[in-house]
C-alpha positions, 0 to 999 in steps of 0.5 A: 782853403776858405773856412766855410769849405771845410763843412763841405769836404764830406760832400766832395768825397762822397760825390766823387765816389758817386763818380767812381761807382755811377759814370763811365763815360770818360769824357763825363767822368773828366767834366764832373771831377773837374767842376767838383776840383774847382768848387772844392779849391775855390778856383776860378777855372781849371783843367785836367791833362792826362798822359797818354802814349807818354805825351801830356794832352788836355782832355778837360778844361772849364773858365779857361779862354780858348787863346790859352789852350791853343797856345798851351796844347801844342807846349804839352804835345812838344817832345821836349815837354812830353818827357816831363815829370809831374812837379815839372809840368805844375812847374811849367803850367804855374809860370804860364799861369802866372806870366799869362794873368800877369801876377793875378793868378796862382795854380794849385795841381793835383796828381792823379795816380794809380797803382804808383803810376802817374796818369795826368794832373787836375790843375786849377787857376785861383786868385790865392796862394796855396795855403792847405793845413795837414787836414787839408791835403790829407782831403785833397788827396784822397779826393785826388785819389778817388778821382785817378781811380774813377779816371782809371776805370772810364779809361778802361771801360772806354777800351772795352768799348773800342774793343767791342766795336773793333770785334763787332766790325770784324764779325760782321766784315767776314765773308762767313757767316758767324754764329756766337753760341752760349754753352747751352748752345743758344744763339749769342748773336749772329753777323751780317753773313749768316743773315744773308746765308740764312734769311733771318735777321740778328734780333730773329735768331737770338736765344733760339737753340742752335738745333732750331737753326742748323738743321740738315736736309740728310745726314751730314759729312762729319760730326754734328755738334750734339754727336760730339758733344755727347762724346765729351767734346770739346772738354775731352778733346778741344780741337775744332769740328767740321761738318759739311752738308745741305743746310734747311732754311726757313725759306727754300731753295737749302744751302750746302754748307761747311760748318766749323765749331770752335769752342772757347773756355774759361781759364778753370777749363769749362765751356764759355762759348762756342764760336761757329762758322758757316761757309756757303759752298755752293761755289765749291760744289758747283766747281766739283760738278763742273770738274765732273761734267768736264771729265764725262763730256772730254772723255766722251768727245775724245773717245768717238774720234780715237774710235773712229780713227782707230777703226778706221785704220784697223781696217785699212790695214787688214792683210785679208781684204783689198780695198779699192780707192774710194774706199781708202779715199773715204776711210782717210777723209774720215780719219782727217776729219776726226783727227781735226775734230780733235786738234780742235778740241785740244785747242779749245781746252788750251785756251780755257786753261791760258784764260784760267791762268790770266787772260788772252793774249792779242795780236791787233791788226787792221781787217775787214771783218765783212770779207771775214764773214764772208769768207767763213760762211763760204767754207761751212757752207762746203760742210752742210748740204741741208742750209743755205749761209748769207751774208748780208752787210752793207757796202762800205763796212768799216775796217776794224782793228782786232785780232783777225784769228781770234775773230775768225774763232768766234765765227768758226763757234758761232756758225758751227753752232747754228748747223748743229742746232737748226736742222736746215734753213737759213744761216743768216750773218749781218753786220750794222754799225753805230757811232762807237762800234760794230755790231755782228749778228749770226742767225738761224731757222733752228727751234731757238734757245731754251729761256731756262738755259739763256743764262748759262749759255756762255758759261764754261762746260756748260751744255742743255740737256738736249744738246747733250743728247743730240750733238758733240761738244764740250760746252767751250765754244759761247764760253771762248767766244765770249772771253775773245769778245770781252778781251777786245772791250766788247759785248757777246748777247742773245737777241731774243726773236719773234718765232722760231730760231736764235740770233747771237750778236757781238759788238767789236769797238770803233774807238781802238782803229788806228788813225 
């Protein structure tokens, strides 16, 4: 080492240790060792390789040309040299050295360890042989040292933040909203799910109390988290809490929720955090009213027919009474009917449970969907007495190919529809085309559909309240029609006219037509 080094040796350890205790950016930490090893070796250049996952890899290098660490990278990522040992990579790296400057340059390595666990080498280039006294390498090496240890601790911090970041992206991925609390039960902080649920943002809601948040409209189903605490969990009985009500939110309508508390404790046993998950389960609660709605509409729809097919044959078998055979005629017509009423209804229900279970299955074939509506309109029109139904299409419709049951099904519905909810008048059906399609409309003279139940008209079950009042039915005939329509790539919608009455379309693809 040059004599005039020798009064600076202090400042190189001290400003390494200022490396340890100020930086943790690796990459900052791995430049500043490595300008500091090149003023202190008198080098010309210098790199720093560290072992990772057992291969060798060049994470700094200063003064050296690019030529030589394209050709050095792929020699260290080889696997015959990712096995080596240390005095053989300061081997290897001094012959390359050597052979590369042409006898101009040495190398000069200094190990990184840490904890008796060699982590990489500071290599620098210089025009000298080595030549340290005892004092010397007793410097180098605790500089070395100094330096493995501010490699060791960046290298960790660096995990720490991949960690972080990996952690924050799984919170903030979850469907459930998530909330961080402190054992003082202020917020930590909340992802991007319990923002959407609740309506506030991240920044909004930290330090607030837990209670300021989660508030319930009534009394919850289960133990709040102050009712529990207060009987020592979760120090007395860490299993998680799970508590289920409608929760208040800054900004109306309230949210039904489950919410589930897990605590987190330190390895002395106290209470470090408490992870909270919050579930929106208005999907839920909506499929419990549905499930009720379909009990009480089923059990409805079922029970009026078996009453009148089971009176009706009561009485047809009385021994006290003969019956002359009108009366019989009419009894029988009227237990025919209802007992299709029924068929009709079990289909209905067998259909929407195939669709639950994966879809419709079709059976394409070419048919004039205009003789079709022609045809059914026909036979409802032997049904009602207070409305007149036409057809009106031009002459030459085209043929479609579709599934001429499942098509029939959907006027069946649609028809049916429009006689239950239009006390009289004209049930019109047309038909016009486009380029790409056909499109069907059913219209009535009825008093239309109410704008408060146009969105949910398709869905399953689902019934106004007037229709529940004034007509039989289990809110599956849109909701079937629907399914057909989208089974065949079309469309099913509500066209909104001026006046009174409705009008519901459906459009049936042209490109599907074998040619």
């Amino acid at each position: 080492m040059l004599p005039d080094f020798r009064i600076r040796q202090r400042d190189y350890l001290l400003e390494i240790t200022r490396a340890i205790t100020q930086e943790l950016d690796l990459q900052k930490v791995l430049k500043r060792i490595l300008k500091i090893s090149i003023e202190m070796l008198a080098g010309q250049a210098g790199l720093i390789a560290l072992k990772e996952d057992h291969k060798w890899q060049v994470v700094a290098a200063q003064g050296i040309p690019s030529a030589f660490l394209r050709y050095l990278e792929p020699l260290l990522a080889d696997e015959n040299s990712t096995n080596l040992d240390l005095d053989e990579l300061n081997r290897m790296l001094k012959e390359l050295t050597y052979t590369s400057s042409q006898g101009l340059l040495n190398g000069t390595a200094l190990p990184l360890v840490t904890h008796t666990q060699v982590i990489g080498v500071i290599f620098i280039f210089r025009s000298y042989d080595d030549s340290f006294s005892f004092n010397d390498n007793q410097v180098l090496q605790t500089f070395a040292d100094h330096a493995a240890i501010a490699v060791f601790n960046a290298r960790l911090y660096s995990q720490v933040i991949i960690e972080k970041q990996r952690l924050d992206a799984l919170i903030d991925s979850a469907a459930d909203g998530i909330l961080i609390l402190n054992a003082d039960h202020s917020i930590e902080r909340v992802n991007d799910a319990f923002e959407r649920i609740y309506g506030k943002t991240d920044d909004m809601l930290r330090g607030i109390q837990h209670d300021e948040v989660i508030r319930w409209v009534k009394k919850p189903d289960g133990m709040t988290l102050e009712l529990a605490e207060a009987s020592g969990w979760p120090l007395s009985n860490s299993v998680n809490l799970y508590v289920e009500g409608d929760l208040k939110r800054p900004e109306p309508p309230n949210v039904p929720v489950g919410i589930t508390y897990a605590p987190l404790l330190t390895p002395t046993g106290a209470l470090r955090n408490i992870i909270v998950t919050v579930r929106d389960i208005t999907h839920f609660r909506n499929a419990d009213q549905m499930k009720a709605t379909f009990i009480s509409i089923v059990s409805h729809e079922l029970k009026t027919p078996v009453a009148l097919i089971k009176g009706y044959a009561s009485t047809l078998r009385r021994d006290d009474a003969k019956w002359d055979k009108n009366i019989i005629q009419d009894s029988l017509t009227v237990i025919e009917e209802e007992a299709d009423h029924l068929t009709r209804m079990i289909e209905d229900l067998l259909d929407a449970s195939r669709l639950q279970a994966g879809g419709m299955a079709l059976n394409r074939t070419d048919f004039s969907i205009k003789s079709l509506a022609i045809r059914t309109g026909e036979r409802f029109q032997t049904q009602t007495n207070n409305h007149k139904i036409i057809a009106n299409f031009p002459e030459k419709f085209p043929v479609i190919l579709a599934d001429e049951n499942r098509i029939t099904q959907v006027f069946n519905n649609l028809i049916s529809n429009a006689i239950k909810y239009s006390p009289g008048g004209i049930i019109k059906l047309s038909g016009k085309t486009t380029p790409d399609s056909v499109i069907i409309s059913v219209s009535d003279e009825g008093p239309g559909i109410d704008p408060s139940d146009m969105p949910h008209i398709f869905d399953r079950f689902y019934r106004s309240d007037k229709a529940v009042r004034k007509t039989k039915g289990a809110g599956l005939g849109l909701y079937l029609a629907r399914a057909i329509i989208d089974a065949h790539d079309g469309q099913i919608w509500i066209d909104q006219k001026d006046g009174k009455g409705a009008c519901i379309s459906f459009s049936l693809p042209l490109e599907t037509r074998v040619k």
